[in-house]
DOSE-809235 format. One line per field, with one value per residue (C-alpha): residue number from 1; x, y, z. Coordinates in pm, 1 decimal. Layout:
% residues N
pos c(NUM:...);
east c(X:...);
north c(Y:...);
up c(Z:...);
***
This chain:
% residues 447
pos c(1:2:3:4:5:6:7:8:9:10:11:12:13:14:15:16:17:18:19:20:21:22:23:24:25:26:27:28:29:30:31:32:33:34:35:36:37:38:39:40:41:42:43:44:45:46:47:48:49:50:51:52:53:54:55:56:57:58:59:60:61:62:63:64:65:66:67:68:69:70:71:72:73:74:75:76:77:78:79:80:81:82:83:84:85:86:87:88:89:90:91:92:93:94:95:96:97:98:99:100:101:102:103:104:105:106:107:108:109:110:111:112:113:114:115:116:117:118:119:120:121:122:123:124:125:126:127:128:129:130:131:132:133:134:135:136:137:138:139:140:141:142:143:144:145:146:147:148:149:150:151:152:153:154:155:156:157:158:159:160:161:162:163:164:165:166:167:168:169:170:171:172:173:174:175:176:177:178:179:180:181:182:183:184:185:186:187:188:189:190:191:192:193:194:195:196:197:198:199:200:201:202:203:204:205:206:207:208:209:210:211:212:213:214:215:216:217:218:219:220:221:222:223:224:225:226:227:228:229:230:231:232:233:234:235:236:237:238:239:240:241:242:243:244:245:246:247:248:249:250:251:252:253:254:255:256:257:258:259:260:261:262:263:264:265:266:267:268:269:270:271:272:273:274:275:276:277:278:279:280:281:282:283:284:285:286:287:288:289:290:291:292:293:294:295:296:297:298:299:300:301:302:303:304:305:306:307:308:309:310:311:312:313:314:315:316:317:318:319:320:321:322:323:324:325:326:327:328:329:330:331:332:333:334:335:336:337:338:339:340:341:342:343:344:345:346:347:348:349:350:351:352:353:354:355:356:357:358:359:360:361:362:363:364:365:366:367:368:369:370:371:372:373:374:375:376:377:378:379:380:381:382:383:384:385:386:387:388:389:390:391:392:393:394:395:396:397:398:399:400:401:402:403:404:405:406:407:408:409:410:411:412:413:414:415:416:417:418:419:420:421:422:423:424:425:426:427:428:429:430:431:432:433:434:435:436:437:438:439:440:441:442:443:444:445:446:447);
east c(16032.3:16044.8:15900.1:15565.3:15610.2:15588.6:15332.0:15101.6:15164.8:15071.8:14722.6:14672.1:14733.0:14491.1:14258.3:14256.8:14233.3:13973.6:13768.5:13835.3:13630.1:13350.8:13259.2:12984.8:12880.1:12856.7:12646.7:12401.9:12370.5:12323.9:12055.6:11888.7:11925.9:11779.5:11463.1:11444.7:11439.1:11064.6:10975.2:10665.7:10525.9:10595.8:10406.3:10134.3:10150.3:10114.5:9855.4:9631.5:9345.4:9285.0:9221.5:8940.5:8757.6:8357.4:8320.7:7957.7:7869.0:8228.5:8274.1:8510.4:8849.7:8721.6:8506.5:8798.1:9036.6:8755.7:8729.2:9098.8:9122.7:8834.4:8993.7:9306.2:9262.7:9522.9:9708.8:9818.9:9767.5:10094.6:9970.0:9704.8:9822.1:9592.8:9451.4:9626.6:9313.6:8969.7:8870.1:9212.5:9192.4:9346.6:9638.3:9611.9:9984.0:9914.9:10183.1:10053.6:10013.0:10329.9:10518.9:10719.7:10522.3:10418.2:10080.8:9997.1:9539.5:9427.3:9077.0:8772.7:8620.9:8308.2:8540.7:8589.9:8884.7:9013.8:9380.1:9693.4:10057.7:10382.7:10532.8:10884.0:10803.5:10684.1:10845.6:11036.4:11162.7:11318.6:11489.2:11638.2:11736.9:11911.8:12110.4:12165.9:12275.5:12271.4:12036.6:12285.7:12237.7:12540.9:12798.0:12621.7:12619.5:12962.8:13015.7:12841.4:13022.4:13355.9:13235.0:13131.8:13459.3:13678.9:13428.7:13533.4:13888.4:13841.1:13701.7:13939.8:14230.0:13988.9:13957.2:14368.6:14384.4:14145.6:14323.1:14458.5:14817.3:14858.0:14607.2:14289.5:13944.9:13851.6:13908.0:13898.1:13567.7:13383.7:13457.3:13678.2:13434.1:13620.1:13962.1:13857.4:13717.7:14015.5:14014.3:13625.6:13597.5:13909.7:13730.4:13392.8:13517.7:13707.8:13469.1:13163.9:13361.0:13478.4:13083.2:12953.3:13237.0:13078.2:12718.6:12871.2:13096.6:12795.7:12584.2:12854.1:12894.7:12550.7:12508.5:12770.9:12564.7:12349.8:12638.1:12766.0:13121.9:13109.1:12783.0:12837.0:13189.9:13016.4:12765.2:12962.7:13210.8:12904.2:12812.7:13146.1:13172.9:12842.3:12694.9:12350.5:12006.1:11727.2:11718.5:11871.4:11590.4:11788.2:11906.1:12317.3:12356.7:12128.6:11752.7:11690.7:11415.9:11113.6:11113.3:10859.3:10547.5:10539.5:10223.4:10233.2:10270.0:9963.0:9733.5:9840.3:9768.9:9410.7:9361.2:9465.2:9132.0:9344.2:9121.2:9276.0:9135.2:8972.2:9166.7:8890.0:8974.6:9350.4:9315.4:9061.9:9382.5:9602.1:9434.7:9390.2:9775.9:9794.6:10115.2:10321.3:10220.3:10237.5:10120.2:10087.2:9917.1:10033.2:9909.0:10116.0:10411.5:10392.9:10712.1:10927.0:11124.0:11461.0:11492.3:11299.6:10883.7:10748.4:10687.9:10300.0:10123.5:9970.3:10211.4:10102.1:10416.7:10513.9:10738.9:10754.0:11118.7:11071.2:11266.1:11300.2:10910.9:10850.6:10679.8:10615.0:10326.1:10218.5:9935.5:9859.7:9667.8:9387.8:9267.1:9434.0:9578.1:9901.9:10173.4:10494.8:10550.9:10888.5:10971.2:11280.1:11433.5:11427.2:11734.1:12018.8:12219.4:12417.0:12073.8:11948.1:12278.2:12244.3:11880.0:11910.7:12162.2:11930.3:11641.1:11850.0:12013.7:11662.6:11563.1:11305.9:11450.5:11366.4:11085.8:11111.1:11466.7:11616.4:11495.8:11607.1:11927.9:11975.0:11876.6:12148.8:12412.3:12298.0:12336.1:12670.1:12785.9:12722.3:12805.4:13150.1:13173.4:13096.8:13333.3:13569.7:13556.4:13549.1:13876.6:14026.0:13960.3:14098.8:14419.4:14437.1:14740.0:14605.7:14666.4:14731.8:14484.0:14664.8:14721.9:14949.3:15304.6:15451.8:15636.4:16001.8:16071.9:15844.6:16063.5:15952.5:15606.4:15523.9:15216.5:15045.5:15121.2:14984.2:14655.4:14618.1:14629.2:14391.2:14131.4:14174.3:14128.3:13827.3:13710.6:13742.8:13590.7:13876.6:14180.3:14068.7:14073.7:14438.6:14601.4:14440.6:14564.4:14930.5:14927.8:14825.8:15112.8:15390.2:15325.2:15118.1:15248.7:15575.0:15538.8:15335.5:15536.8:15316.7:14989.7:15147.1:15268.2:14938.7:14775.9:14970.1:15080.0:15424.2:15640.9:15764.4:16167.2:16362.4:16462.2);
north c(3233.7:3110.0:3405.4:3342.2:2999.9:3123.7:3330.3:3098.5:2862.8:3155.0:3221.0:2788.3:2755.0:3034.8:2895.9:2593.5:2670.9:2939.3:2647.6:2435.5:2657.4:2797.5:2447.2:2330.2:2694.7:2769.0:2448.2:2580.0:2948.6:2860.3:2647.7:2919.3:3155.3:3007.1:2922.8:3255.8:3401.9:3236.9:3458.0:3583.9:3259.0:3067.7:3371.5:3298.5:2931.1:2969.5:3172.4:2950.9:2951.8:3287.6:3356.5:3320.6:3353.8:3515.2:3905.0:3947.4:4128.5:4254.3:4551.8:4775.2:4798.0:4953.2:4718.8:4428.0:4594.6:4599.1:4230.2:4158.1:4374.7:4195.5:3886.1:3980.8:4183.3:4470.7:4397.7:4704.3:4775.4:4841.9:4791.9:4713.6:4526.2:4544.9:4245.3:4175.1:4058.4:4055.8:3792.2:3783.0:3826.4:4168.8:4102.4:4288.4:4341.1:4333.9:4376.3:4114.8:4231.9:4108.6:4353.6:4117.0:3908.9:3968.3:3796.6:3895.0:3822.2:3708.9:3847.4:3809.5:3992.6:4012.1:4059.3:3730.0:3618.0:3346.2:3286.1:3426.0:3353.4:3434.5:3706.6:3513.8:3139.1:3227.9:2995.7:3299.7:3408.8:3081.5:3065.4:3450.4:3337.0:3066.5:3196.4:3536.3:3417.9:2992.1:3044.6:3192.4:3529.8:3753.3:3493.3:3349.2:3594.5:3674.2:3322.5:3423.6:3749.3:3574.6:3295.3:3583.3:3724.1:3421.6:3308.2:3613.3:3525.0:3197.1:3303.1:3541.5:3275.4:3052.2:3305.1:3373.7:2944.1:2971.3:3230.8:3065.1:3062.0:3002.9:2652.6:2672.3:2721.3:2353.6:2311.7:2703.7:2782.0:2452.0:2123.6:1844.1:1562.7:1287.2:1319.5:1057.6:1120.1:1325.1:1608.7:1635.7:1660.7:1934.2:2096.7:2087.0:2250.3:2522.3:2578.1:2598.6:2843.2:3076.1:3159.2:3176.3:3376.2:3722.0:3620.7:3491.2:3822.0:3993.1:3798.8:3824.1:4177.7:4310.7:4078.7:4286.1:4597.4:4359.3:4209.8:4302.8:4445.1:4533.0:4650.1:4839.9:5022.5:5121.1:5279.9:5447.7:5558.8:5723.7:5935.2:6053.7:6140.7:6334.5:6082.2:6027.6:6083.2:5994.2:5629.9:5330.1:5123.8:4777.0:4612.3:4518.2:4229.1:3940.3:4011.0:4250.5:4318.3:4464.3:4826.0:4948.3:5102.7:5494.5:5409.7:5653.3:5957.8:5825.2:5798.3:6136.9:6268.2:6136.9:6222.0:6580.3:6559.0:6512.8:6303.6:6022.4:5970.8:5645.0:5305.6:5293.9:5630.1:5538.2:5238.3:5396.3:5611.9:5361.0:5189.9:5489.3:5491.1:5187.2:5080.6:4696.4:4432.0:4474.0:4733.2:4846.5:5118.1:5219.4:5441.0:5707.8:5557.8:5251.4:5044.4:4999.6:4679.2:4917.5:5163.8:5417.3:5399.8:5604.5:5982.2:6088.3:6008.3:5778.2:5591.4:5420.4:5257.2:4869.1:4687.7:4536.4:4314.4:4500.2:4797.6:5039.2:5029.0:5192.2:5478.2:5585.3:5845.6:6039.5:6194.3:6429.4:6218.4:6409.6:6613.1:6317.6:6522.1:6418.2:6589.0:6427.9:6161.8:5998.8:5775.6:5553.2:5852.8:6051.5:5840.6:5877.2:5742.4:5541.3:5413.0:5344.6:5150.1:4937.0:4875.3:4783.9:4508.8:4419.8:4334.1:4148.1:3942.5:3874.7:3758.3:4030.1:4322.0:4162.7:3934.4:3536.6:3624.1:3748.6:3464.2:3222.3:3397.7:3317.2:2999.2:2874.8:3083.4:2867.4:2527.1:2631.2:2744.5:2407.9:2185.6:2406.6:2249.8:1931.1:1920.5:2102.0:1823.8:1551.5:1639.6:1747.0:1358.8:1225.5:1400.3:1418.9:1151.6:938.7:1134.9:1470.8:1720.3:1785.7:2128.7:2273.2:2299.5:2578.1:2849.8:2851.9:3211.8:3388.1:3687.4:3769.8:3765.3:4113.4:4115.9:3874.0:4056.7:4365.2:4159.8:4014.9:4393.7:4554.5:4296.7:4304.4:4706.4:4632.8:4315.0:4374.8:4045.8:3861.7:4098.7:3989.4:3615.6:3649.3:3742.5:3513.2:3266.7:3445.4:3414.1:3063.6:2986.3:3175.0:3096.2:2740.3:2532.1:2610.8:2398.8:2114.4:2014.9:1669.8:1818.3:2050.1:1764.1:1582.2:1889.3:1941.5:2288.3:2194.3:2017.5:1617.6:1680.2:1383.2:1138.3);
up c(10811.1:11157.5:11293.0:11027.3:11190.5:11539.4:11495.7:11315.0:11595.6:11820.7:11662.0:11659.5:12006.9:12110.4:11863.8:12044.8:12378.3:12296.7:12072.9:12393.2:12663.0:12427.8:12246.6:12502.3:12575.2:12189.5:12136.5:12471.5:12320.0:11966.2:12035.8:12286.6:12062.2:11760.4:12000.2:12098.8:11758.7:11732.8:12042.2:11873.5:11751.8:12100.7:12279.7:12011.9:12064.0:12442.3:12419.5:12170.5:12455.4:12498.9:12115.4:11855.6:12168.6:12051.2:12079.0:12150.1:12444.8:12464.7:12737.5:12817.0:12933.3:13232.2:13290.3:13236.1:13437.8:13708.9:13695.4:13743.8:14031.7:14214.1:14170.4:14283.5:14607.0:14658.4:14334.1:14154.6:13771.3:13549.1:13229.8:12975.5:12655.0:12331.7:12174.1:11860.3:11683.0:11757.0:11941.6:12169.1:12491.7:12670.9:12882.6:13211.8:13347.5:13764.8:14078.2:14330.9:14713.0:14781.6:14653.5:14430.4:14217.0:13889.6:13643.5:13318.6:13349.1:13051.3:13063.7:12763.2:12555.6:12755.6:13122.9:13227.3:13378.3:13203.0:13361.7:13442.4:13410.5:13567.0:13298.7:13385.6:13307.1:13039.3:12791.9:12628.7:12933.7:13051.0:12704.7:12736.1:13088.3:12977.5:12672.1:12919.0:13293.4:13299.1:13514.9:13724.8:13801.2:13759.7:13715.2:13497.5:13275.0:13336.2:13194.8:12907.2:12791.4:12843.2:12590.0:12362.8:12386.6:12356.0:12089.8:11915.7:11936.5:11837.7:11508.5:11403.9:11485.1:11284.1:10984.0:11014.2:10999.0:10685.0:10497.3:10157.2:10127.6:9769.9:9715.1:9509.4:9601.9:9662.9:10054.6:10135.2:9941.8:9897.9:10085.1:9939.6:9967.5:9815.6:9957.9:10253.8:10599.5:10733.3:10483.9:10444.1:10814.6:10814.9:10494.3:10670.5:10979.5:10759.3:10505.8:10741.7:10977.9:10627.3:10526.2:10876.7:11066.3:10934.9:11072.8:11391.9:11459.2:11395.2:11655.5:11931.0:11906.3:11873.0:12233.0:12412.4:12482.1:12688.2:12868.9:13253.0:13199.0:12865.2:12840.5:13196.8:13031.3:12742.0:12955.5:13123.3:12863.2:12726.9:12958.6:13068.1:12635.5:12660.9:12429.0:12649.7:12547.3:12715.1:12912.8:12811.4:12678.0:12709.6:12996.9:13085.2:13273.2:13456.8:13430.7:13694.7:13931.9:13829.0:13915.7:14152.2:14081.0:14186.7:14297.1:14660.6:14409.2:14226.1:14540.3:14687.0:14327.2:14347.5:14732.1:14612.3:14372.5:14058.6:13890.0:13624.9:13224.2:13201.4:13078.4:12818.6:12685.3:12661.1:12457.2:12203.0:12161.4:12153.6:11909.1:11665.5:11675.0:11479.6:11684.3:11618.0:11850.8:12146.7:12248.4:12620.1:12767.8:13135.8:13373.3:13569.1:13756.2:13652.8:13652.0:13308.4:13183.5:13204.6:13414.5:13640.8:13660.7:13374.8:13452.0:13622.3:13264.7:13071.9:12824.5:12530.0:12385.5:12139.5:12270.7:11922.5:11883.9:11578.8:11790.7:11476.3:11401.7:11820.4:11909.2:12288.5:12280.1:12657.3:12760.7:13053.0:13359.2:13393.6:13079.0:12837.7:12590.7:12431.2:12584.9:12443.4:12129.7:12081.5:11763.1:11718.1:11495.4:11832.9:11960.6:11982.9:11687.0:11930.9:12060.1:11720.5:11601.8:11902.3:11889.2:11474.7:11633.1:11906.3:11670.9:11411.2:11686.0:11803.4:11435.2:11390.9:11194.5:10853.8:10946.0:10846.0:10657.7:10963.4:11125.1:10853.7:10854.6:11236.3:11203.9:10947.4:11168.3:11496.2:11252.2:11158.6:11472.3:11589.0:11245.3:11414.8:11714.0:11623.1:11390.0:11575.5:11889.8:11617.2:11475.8:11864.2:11945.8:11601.2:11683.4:12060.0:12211.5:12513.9:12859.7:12656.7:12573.1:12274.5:12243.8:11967.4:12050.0:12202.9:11944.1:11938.0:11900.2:12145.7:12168.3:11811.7:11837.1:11822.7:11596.8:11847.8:12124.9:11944.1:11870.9:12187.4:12365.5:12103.4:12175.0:12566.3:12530.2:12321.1:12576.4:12929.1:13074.9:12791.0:12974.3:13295.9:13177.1:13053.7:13284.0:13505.6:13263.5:13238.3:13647.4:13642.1:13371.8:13574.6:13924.9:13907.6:13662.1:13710.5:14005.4:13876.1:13582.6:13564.3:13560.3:13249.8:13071.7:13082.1:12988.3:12713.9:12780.2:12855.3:12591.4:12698.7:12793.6:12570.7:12832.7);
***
């Protein structure tokens, strides 16, 4: 008995102290994310001007990209993206002359230029940034994973809190509403955490692959397994530079008298394909969103959220017949389990549900914290932070210690963490018995 005692005091106190660091980060990525699940509709929204726009007298592509070029003096061209209706304006993708800088052109029907913007304000982008890095590069999304992972713990302490231990349903399956402000805000927290934990788990761990250290190991423990196939087509860590353009290979192809197919020949093929918005078509070498430039021929690829519906079709540079076509069944199935979780943690695997779905998982992840800090402050004593006490029989806590390993195995950034944590318990508060007290994680000695 007072080992079950111990041990549920165990999973309490790293419930707390878990709930503790990942409330206000919890509250900042549910919000981001459930913005980010609109990604589609914002890009629509911002880009309101340049549709409906008329279609007479419409040219080329050629003759677009021509106009985009002229008004940006030695830019280079890295991509061409379709129009998703008629009457939308073509997006030309450019490299400014700085070497750096990047502007999707909006450009009309008829080849006007009719603005530009930077690809990385968009605001999209400044959302992913956000619920990726803080805004703070690699640290920042450092920060991130280890909220991920110590979210993760805190909801399967949560779930072990939750478990029913012999009462009825009322309080573990539906809230208690009329058993006064204490209990409803105890069922609320409980209840709320019970029907979303599966959604959440699901959310956090389909995040990971994009993560620094986890999403680094896992690359790497795949290729040392063999389990490779083709390029990565997601990114680990911070946002990264924009690869460069192999754009020296291109010119010495053309000096050489190779000559290059037309834009306007790629997108009538492009459009025959019938591919998900949007859909890019790049010339030879241009640069990628992951990974190395694309090989010496044109690519005419969606980047659809959508990642299951993909295709990425080449064809040679000069004679323009199709010389490679790669679906989403050509993955890997390693690939294609992570990319399934990429699109439904992006809210676009089963259209609006998906995004209804993460929507009510982003409202209960924060009807969580709320309620979470509401009943921390209810219970918390002045000058303490109220943590749960200590367990009294630490020597038998086996199955904790078992869970604690499994999930620093499976969570490298959350190892790291405890054992900074351990350190900081052995060799720092030790020697600052006050500070402990206050915090609470050292019991008040009877006087």
């Amino acid at each position: 008995m007072m080992e079950a005692t111990s041990f549920y005091r165990t999973i309490w106190r790293w419930h707390f102290y878990a709930s503790l660091f990942v409330m206000p980060l919890v509250l900042l990525l549910a919000t981001t994310g459930a913005i980010y699940l609109f990604k589609p509709q914002l890009d629509r929204w911002e880009e309101r001007a340049y549709s409906g726009l008329p279609t007479d007298g419409a040219v080329s592509p050629n003759a677009q990209l021509e106009a985009v070029m002229t008004a940006n003096p030695d830019a280079q061209f890295h991509g061409y993206r379709l129009p998703e209706r008629a009457g939308d304006a073509a997006v030309i993708h450019i490299g400014l002359a700085d070497g750096r800088s990047m502007r999707d052109v909006y450009v009309s029907p008829q080849g006007k230029v009719l603005g530009s913007v930077d690809p990385e304000k968009r605001i999209s982008a400044t959302v992913s940034r956000i619920h990726g890095s803080l805004f703070l590069g690699k640290v920042g999304d450092w920060i991130v994973e280890l909220a991920a992972c110590w979210a993760i713990v805190m909801i399967i302490t949560g779930l072990y809190m939750w478990w029913p231990r012999g009462q009825g349903l009322a309080g573990v399956v539906w809230p208690r509403l009329q058993r006064g402000s204490r209990v409803m805000l105890r069922d609320l927290h409980a209840v709320t955490g019970f029907w979303v934990s599966g959604l959440a788990l699901v959310l956090l761990t389909t995040g990971l692959p994009w993560a620094s250290v986890w999403g680094d190991a896992f690359r790497l423990a795949r290729t040392e397994l063999g389990l490779v196939q083709g390029a990565q087509d997601w990114k680990t860590g911070a946002a990264l530079p924009h690869a460069e353009h192999d754009h020296d290979a291109m010119m010495k192809m053309q000096a050489a008298g190779v000559p290059l197919v037309a834009l306007g020949d790629m997108v009538r093929k492009a459009e025959a394909e019938r591919l998900p918005h949007p859909v890019w078509v790049k010339p030879p070498g241009a640069p990628e969103r992951f990974g190395p430039p694309a090989p010496m021929a044109w690519t005419v690829k969606s980047e659809a959220q959508n990642r299951p519906l993909n295709r990425t079709i080449m064809f040679d540079m000069a004679t323009g017949e199709e010389v490679s076509r790669k679906g989403f069944a050509d993955k890997h199935v390693i690939d294609r389990a992570v990319n399934y979780g990429i699109a439904w943690h992006e809210g676009q695997l089963f259209g609006w549900i998906n995004q209804a779905i993460g929507v009510l998982t982003a409202v209960a992840l924060i009807t969580l914290t709320v309620t979470g800090f509401m009943m921390w402050r209810r219970r918390k004593p002045a000058a303490s932070l109220g943590a749960p006490p200590l367990p009294s029989a630490t020597h038998k806590m086996r199955g904790a210690v078992i869970i604690l390993f499994v999930l620093a195995v499976l969570l490298p950034l959350l190892a790291g963490s405890l054992l900074l944590l351990w350190l900081f318990d052995r060799l720092v508060l030790p020697r600052l018995p006050s500070l402990a007290q206050w915090l609470g994680l050292r019991p008040v000695q009877p006087a």
